[in-house]
N, CA, C and O atoms as CSV, one atom per row, in Angstrom:
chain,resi,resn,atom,element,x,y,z
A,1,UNK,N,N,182.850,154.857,-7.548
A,1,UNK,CA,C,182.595,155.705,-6.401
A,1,UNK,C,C,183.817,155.656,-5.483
A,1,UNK,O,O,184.645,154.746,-5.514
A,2,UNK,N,N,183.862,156.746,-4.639
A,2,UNK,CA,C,185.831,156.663,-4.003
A,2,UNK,C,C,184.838,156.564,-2.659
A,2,UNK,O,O,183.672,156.929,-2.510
A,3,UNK,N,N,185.755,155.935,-1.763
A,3,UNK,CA,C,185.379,155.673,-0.621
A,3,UNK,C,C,186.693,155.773,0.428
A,3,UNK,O,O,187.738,155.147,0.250
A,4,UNK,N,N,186.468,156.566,1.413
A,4,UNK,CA,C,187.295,156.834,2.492
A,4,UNK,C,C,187.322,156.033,3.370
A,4,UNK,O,O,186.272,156.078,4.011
A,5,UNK,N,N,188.233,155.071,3.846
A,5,UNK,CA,C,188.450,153.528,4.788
A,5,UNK,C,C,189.679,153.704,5.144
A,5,UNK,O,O,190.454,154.618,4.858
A,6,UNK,N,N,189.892,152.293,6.122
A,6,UNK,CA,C,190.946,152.228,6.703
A,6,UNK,C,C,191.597,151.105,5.909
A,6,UNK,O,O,190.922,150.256,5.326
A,7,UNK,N,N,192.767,151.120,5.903
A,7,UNK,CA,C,193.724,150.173,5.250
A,7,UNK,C,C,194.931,149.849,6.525
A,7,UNK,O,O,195.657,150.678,7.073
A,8,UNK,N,N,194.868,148.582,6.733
A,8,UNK,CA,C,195.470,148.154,7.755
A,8,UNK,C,C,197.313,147.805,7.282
A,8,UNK,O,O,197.661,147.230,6.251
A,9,UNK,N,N,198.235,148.337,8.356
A,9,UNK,CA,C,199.694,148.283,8.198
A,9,UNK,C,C,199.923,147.783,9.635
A,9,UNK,O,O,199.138,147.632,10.571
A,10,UNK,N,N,201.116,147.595,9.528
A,10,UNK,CA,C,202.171,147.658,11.419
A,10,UNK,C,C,202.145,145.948,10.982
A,10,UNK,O,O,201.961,145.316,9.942
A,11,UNK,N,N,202.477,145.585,12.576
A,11,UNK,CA,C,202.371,144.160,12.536
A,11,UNK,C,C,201.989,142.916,12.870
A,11,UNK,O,O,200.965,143.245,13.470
A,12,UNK,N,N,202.007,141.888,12.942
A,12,UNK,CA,C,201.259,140.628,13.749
A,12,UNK,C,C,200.718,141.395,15.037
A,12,UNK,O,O,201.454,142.207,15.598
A,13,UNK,N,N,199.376,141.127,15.525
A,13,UNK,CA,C,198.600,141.554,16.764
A,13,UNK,C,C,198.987,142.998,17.097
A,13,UNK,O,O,198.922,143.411,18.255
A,14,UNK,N,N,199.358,143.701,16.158
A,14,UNK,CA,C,199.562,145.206,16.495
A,14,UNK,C,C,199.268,146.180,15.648
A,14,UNK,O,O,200.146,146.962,15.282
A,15,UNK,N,N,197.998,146.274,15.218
A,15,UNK,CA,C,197.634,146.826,13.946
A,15,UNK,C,C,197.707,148.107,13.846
A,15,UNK,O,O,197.672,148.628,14.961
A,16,UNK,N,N,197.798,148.885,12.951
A,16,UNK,CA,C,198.238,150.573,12.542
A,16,UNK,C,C,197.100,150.363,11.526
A,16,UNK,O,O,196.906,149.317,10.906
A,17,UNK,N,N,196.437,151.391,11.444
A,17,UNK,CA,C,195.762,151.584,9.974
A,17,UNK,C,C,195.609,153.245,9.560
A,17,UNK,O,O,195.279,154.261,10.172
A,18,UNK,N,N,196.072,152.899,8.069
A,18,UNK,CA,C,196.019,154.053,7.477
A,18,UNK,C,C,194.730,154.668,6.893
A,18,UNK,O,O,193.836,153.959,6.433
A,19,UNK,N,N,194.675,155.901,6.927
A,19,UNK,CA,C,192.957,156.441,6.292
A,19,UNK,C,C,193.400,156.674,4.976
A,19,UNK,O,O,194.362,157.415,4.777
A,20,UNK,N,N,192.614,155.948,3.774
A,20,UNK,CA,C,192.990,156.526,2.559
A,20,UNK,C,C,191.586,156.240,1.786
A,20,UNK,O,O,190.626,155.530,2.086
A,21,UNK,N,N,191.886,157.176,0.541
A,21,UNK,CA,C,190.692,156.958,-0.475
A,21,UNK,C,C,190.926,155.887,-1.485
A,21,UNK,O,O,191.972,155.240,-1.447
A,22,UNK,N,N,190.122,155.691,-2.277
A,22,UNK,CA,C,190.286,154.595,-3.495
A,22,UNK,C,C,189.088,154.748,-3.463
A,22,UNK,O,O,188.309,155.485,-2.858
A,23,UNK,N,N,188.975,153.387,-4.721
A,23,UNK,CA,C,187.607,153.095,-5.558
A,23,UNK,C,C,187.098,152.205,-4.313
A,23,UNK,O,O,187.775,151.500,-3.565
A,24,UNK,N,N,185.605,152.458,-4.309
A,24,UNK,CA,C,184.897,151.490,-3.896
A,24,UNK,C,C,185.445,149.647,-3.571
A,24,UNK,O,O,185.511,148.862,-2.625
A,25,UNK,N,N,185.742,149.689,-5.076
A,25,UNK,CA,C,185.791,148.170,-5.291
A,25,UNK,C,C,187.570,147.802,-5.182
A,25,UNK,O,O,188.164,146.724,-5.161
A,26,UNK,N,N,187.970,148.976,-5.136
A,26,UNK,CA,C,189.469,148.360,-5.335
A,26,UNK,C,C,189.957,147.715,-4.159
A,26,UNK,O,O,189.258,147.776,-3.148
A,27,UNK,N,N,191.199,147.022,-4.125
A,27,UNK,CA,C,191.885,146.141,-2.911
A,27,UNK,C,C,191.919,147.349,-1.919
A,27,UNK,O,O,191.756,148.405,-2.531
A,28,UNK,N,N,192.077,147.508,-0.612
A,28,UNK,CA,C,192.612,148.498,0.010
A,28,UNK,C,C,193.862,148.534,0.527
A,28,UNK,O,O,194.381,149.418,1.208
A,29,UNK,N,N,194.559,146.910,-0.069
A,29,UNK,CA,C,196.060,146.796,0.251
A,29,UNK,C,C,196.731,147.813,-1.250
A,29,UNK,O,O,197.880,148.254,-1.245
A,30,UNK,N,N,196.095,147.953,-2.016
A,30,UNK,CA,C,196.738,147.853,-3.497
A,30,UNK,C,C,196.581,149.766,-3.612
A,30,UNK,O,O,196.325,150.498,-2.655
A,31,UNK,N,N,196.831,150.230,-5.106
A,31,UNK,CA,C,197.170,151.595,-5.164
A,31,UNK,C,C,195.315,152.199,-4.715
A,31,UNK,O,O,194.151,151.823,-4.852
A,32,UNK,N,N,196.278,153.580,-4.008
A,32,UNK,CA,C,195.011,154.414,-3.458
A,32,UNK,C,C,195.305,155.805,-3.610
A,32,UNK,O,O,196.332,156.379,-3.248
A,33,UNK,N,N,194.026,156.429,-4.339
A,33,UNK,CA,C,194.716,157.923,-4.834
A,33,UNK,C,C,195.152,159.078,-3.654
A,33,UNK,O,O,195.698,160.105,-4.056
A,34,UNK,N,N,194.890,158.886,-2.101
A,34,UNK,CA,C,195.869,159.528,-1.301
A,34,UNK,C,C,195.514,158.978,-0.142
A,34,UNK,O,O,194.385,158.599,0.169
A,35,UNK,N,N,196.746,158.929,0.665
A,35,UNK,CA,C,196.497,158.775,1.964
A,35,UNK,C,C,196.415,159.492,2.822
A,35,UNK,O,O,197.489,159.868,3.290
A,36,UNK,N,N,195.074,160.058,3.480
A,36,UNK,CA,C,194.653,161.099,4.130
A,36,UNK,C,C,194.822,161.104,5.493
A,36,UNK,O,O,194.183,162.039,5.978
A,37,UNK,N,N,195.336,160.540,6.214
A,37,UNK,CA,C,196.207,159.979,7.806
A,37,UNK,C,C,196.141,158.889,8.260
A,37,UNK,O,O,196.032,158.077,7.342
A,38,UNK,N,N,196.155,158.221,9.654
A,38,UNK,CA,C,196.747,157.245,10.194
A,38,UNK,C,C,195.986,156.936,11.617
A,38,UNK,O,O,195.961,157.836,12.456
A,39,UNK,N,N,195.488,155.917,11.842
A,39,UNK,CA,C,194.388,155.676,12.976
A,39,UNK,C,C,195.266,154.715,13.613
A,39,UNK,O,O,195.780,153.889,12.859
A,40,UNK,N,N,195.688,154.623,15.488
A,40,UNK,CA,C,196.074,153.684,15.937
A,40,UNK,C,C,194.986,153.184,17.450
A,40,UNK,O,O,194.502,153.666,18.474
A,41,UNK,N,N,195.039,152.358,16.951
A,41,UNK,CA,C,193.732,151.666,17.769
A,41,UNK,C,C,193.853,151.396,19.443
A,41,UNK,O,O,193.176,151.256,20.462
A,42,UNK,N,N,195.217,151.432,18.939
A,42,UNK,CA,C,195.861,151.057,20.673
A,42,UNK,C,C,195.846,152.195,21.571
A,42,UNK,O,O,195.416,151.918,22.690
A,43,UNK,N,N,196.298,153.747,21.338
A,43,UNK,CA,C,195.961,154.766,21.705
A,43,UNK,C,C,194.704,155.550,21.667
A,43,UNK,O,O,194.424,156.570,22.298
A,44,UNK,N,N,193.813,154.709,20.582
A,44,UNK,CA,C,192.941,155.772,20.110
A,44,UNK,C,C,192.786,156.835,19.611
A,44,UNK,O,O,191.749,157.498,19.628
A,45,UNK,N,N,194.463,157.287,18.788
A,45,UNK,CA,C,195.027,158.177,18.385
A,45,UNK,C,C,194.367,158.367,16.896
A,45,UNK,O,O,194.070,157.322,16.315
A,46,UNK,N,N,194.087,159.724,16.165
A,46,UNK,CA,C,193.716,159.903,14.965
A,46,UNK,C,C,194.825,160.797,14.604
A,46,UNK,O,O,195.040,161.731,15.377
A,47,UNK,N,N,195.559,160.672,13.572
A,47,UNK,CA,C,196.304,161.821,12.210
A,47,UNK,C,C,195.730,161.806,11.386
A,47,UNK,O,O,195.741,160.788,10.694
A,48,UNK,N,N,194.879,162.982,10.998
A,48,UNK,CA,C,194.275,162.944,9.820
A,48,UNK,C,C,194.138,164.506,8.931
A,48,UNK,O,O,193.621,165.257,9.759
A,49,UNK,N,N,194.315,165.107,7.952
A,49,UNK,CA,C,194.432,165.976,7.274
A,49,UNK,C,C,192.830,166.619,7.117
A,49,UNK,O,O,191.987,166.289,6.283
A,50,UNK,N,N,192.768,167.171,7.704
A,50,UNK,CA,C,191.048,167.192,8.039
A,50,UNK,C,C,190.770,168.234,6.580
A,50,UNK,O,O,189.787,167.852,5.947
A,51,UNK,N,N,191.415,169.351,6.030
A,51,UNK,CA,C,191.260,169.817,5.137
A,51,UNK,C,C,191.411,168.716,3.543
A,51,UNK,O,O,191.100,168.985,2.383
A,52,UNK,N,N,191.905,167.678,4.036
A,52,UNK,CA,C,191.703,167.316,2.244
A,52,UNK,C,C,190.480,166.028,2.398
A,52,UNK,O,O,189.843,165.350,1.592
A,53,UNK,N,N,190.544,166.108,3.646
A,53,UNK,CA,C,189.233,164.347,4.182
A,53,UNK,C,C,187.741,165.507,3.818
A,53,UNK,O,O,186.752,165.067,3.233
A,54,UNK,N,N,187.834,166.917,4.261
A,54,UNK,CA,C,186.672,167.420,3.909
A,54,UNK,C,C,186.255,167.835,2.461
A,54,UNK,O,O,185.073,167.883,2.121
A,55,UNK,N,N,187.757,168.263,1.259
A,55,UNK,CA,C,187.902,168.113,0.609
A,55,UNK,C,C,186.893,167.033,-0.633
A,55,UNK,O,O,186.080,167.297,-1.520
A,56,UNK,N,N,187.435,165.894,-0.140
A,56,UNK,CA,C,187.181,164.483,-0.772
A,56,UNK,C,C,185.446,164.316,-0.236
A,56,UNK,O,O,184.669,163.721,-0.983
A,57,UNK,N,N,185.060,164.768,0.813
A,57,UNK,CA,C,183.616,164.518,0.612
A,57,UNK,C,C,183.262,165.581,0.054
A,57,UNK,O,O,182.264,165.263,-0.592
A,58,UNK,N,N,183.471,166.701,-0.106
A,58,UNK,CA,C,182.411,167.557,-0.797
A,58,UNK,C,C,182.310,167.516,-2.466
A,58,UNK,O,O,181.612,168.153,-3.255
A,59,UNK,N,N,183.394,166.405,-2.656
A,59,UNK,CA,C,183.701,166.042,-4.175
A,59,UNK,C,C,182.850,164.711,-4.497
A,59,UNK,O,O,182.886,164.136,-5.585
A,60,UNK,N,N,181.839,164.184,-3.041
A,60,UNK,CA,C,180.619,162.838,-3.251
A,60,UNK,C,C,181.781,161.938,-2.332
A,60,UNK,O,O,181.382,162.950,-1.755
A,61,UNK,N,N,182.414,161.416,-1.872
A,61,UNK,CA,C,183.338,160.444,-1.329
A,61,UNK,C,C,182.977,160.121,-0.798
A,61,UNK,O,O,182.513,161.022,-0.099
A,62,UNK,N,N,182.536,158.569,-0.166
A,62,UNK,CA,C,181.895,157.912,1.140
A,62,UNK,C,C,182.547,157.530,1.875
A,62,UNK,O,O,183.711,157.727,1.527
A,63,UNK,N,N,182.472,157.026,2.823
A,63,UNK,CA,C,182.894,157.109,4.464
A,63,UNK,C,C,182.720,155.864,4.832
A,63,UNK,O,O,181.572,155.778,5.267
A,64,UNK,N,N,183.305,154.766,4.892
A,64,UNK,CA,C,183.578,153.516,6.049
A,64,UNK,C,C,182.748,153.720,7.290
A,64,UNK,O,O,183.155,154.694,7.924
A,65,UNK,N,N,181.831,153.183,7.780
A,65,UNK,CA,C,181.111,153.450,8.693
A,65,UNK,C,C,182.093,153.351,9.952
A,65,UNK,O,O,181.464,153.873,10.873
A,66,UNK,N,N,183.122,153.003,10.345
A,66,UNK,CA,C,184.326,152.917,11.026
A,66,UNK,C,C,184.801,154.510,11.011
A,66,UNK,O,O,184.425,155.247,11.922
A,67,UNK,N,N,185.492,154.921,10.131
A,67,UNK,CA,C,185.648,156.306,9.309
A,67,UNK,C,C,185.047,157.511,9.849
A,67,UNK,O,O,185.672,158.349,10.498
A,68,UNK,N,N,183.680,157.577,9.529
A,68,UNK,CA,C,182.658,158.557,9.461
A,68,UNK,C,C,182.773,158.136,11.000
A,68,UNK,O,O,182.799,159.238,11.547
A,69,UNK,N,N,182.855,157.183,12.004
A,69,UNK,CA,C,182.411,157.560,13.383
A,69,UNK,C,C,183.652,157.899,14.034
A,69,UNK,O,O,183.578,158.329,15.185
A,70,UNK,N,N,184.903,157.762,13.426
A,70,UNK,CA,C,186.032,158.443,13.952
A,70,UNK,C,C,186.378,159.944,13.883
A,70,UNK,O,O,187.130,160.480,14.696
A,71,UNK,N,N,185.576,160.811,12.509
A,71,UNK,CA,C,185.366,161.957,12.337
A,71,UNK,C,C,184.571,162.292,13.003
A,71,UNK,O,O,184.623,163.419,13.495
A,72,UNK,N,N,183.728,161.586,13.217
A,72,UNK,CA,C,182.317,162.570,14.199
A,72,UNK,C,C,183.236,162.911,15.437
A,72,UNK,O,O,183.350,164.082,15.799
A,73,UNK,N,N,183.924,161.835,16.117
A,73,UNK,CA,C,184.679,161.968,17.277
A,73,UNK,C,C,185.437,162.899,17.320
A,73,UNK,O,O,185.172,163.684,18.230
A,74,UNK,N,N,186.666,163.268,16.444
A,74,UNK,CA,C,187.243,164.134,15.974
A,74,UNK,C,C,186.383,165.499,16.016
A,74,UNK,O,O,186.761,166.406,16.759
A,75,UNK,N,N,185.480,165.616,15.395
A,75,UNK,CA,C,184.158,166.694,14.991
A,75,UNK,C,C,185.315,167.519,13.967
A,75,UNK,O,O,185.842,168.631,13.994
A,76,UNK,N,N,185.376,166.512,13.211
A,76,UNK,CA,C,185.698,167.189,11.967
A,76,UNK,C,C,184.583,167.105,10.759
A,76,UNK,O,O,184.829,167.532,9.630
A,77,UNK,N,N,183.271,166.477,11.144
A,77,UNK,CA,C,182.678,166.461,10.763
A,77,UNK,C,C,181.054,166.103,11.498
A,77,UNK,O,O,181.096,165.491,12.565
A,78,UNK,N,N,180.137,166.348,11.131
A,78,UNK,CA,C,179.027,166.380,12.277
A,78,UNK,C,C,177.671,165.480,11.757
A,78,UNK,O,O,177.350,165.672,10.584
A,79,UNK,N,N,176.980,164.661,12.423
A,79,UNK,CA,C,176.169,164.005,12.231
A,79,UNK,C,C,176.379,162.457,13.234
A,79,UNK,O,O,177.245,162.062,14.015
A,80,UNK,N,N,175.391,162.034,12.834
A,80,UNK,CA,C,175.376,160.697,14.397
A,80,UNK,C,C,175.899,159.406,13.662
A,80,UNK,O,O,175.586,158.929,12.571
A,81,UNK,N,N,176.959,158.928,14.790
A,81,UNK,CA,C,177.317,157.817,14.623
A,81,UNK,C,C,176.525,156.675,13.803
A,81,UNK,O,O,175.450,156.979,13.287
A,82,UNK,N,N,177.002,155.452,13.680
A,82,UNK,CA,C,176.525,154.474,13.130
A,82,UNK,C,C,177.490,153.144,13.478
A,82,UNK,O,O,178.673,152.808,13.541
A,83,UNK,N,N,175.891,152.543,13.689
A,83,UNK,CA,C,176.923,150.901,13.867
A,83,UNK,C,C,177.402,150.450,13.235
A,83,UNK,O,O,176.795,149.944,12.291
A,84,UNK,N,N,178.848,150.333,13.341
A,84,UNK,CA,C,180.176,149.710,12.983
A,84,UNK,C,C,180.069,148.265,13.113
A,84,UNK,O,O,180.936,147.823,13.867
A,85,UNK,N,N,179.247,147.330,12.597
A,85,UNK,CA,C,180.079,145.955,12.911
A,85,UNK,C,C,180.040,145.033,11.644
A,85,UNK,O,O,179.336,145.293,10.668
A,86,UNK,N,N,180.784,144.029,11.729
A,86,UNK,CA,C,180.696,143.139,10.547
A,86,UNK,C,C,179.520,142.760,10.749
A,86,UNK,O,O,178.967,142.816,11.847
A,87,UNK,N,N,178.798,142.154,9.274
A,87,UNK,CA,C,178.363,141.163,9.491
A,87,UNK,C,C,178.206,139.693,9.715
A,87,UNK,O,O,178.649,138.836,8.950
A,88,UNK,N,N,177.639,139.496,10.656
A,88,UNK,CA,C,177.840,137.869,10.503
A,88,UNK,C,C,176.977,136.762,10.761
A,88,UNK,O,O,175.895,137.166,11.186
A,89,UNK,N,N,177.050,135.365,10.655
A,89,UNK,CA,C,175.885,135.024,10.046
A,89,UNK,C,C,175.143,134.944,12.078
A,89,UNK,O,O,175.922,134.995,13.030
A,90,UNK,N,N,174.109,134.861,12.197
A,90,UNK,CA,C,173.855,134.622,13.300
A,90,UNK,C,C,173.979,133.096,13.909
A,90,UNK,O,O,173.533,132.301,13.081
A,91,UNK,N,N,174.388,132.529,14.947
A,91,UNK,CA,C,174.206,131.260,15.384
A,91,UNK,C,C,172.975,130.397,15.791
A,91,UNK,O,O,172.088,130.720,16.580
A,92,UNK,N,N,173.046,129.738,15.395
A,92,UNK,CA,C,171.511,128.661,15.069
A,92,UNK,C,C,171.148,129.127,16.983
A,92,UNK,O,O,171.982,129.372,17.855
A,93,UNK,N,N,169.540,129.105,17.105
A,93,UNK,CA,C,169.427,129.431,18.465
A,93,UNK,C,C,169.381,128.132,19.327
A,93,UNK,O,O,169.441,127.142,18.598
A,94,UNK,N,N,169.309,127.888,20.396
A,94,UNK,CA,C,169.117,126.516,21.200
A,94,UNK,C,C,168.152,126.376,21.077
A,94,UNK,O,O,167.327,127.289,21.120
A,95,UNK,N,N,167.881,125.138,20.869
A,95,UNK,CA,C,166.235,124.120,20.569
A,95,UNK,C,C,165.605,124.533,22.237
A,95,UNK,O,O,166.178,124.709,23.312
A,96,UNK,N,N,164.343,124.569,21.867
A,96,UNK,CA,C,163.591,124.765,22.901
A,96,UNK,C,C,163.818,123.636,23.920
A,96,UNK,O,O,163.918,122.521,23.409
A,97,UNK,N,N,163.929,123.709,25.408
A,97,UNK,CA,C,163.593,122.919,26.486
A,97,UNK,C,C,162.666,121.689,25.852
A,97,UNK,O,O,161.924,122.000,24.920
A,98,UNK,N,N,162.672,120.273,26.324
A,98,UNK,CA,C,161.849,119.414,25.894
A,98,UNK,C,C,160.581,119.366,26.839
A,98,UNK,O,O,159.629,118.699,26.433
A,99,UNK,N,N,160.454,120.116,28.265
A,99,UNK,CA,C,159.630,119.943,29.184
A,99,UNK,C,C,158.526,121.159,28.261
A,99,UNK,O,O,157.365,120.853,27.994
A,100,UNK,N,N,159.172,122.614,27.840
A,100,UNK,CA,C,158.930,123.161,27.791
A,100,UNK,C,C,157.964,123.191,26.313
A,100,UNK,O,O,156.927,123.854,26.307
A,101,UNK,N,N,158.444,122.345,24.962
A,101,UNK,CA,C,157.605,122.025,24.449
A,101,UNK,C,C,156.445,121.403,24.459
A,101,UNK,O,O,155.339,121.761,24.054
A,102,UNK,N,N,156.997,119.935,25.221
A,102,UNK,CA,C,156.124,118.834,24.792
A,102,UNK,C,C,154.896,119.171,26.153
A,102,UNK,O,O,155.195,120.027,26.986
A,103,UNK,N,N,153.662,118.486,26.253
A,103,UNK,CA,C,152.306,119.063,26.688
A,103,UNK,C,C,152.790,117.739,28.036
A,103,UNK,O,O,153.190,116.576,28.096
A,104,UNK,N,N,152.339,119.118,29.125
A,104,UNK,CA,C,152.590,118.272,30.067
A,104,UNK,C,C,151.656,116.877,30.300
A,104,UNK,O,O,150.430,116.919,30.198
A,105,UNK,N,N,152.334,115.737,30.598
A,105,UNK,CA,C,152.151,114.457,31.078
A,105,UNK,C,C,150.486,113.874,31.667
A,105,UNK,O,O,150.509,113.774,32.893
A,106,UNK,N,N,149.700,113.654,31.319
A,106,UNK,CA,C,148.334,113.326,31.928
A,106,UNK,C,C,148.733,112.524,33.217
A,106,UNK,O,O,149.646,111.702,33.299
A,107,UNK,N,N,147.837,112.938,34.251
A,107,UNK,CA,C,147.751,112.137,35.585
A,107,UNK,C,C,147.778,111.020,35.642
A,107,UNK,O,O,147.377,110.306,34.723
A,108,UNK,N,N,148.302,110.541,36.842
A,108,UNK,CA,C,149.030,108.934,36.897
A,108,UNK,C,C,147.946,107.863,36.957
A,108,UNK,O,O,148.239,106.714,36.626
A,109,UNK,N,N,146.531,108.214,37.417
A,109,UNK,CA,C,145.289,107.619,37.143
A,109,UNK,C,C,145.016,107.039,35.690
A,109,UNK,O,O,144.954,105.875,35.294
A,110,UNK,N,N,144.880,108.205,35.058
A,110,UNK,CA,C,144.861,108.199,33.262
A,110,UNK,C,C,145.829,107.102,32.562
A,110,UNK,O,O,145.746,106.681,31.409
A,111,UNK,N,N,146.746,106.760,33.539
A,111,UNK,CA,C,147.620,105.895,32.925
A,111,UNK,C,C,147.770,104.889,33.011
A,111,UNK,O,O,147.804,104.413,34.146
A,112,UNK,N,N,147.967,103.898,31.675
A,112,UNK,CA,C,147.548,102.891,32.088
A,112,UNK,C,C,149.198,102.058,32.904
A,112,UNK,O,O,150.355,102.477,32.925
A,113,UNK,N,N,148.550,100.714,33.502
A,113,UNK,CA,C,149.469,100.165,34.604
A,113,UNK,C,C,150.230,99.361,33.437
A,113,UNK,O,O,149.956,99.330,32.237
A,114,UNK,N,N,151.253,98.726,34.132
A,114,UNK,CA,C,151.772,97.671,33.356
A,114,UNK,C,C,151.283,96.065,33.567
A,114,UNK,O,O,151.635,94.959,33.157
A,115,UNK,N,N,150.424,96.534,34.313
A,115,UNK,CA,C,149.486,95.013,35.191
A,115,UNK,C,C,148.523,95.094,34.869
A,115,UNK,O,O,147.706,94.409,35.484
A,116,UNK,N,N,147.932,96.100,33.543
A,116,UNK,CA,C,146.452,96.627,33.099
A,116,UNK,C,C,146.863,95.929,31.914
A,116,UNK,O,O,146.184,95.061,31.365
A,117,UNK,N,N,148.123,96.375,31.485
A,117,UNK,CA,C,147.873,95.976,29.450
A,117,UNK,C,C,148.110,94.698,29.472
A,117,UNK,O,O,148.811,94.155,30.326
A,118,UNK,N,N,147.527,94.103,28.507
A,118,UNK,CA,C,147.101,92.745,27.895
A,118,UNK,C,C,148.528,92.497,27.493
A,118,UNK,O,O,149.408,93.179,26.967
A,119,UNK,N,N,148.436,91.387,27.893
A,119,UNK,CA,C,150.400,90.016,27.282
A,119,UNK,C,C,149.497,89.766,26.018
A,119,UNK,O,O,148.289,89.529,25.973
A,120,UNK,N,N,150.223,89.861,25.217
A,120,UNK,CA,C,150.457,88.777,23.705
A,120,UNK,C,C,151.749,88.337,23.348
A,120,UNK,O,O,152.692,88.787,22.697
A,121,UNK,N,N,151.403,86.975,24.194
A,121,UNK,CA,C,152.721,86.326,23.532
A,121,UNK,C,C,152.601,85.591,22.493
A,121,UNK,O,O,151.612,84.881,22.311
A,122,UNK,N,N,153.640,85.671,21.640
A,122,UNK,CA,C,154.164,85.286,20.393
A,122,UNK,C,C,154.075,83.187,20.770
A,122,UNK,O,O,154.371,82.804,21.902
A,123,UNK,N,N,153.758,82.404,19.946
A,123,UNK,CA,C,154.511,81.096,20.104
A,123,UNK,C,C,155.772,80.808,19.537
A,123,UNK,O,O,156.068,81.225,18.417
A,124,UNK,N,N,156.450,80.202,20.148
A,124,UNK,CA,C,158.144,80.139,19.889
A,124,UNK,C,C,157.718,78.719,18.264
A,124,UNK,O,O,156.910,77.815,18.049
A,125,UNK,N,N,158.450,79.138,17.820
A,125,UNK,CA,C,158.423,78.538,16.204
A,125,UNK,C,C,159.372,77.521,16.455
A,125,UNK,O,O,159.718,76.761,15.550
């Protein structure tokens, strides 16, 4: 299946990415049967050949959910966005409050004294 994505160029902390097709599964650093324009993130700038990007979908081509919401923007193509994000794993949540679990404390009556409970002492051996 060919899929329309971004393939990232430029340099350290200054990324350029190019729009191109390929296989599904292939590298997106490695060969790609065309490169259909150029996305810069820093401007928010799109180059893109809108006649061969419409091209390539009406031939089945899928869309990078990144992709497809930069065309909608563009309105080179029409339909509603979609969330763009990686996935990732979620972070363990914080353990509940300990007040908030454990059952609050019985009244200080209910309790016994330390002048109530019985000594058992041990004999020294």
């Amino acid at each position: 299946m060919l899929t329309i994505r971004l393939s990232r160029v430029g340099k350290k902390n200054k990324p350029l990415y190019r729009v191109i097709i390929s296989e599904k599964h292939k590298d997106v650093y490695g060969d790609s049967l065309e490169i259909l324009g150029s996305y810069n993130p820093h401007t928010k700038e799109l180059k893109i050949n809108a006649e061969k990007t419409k091209y390539w979908i009406s031939k089945g081509a899928g869309m990078s959910d990144t992709v497809n919401n930069l065309l909608i923007e563009k309105k080179i193509i029409e339909g509603k966005k979609v969330k763009a994000s990686k996935a990732r794993k979620p972070k363990k949540a914080p353990a509940p409050a300990k007040a908030a679990a454990a059952p609050e404390p019985a009244p200080a009556e209910a309790a016994p004294t330390p002048a109530e409970e019985p000594k058992t002492e041990q004999p020294a051996a």
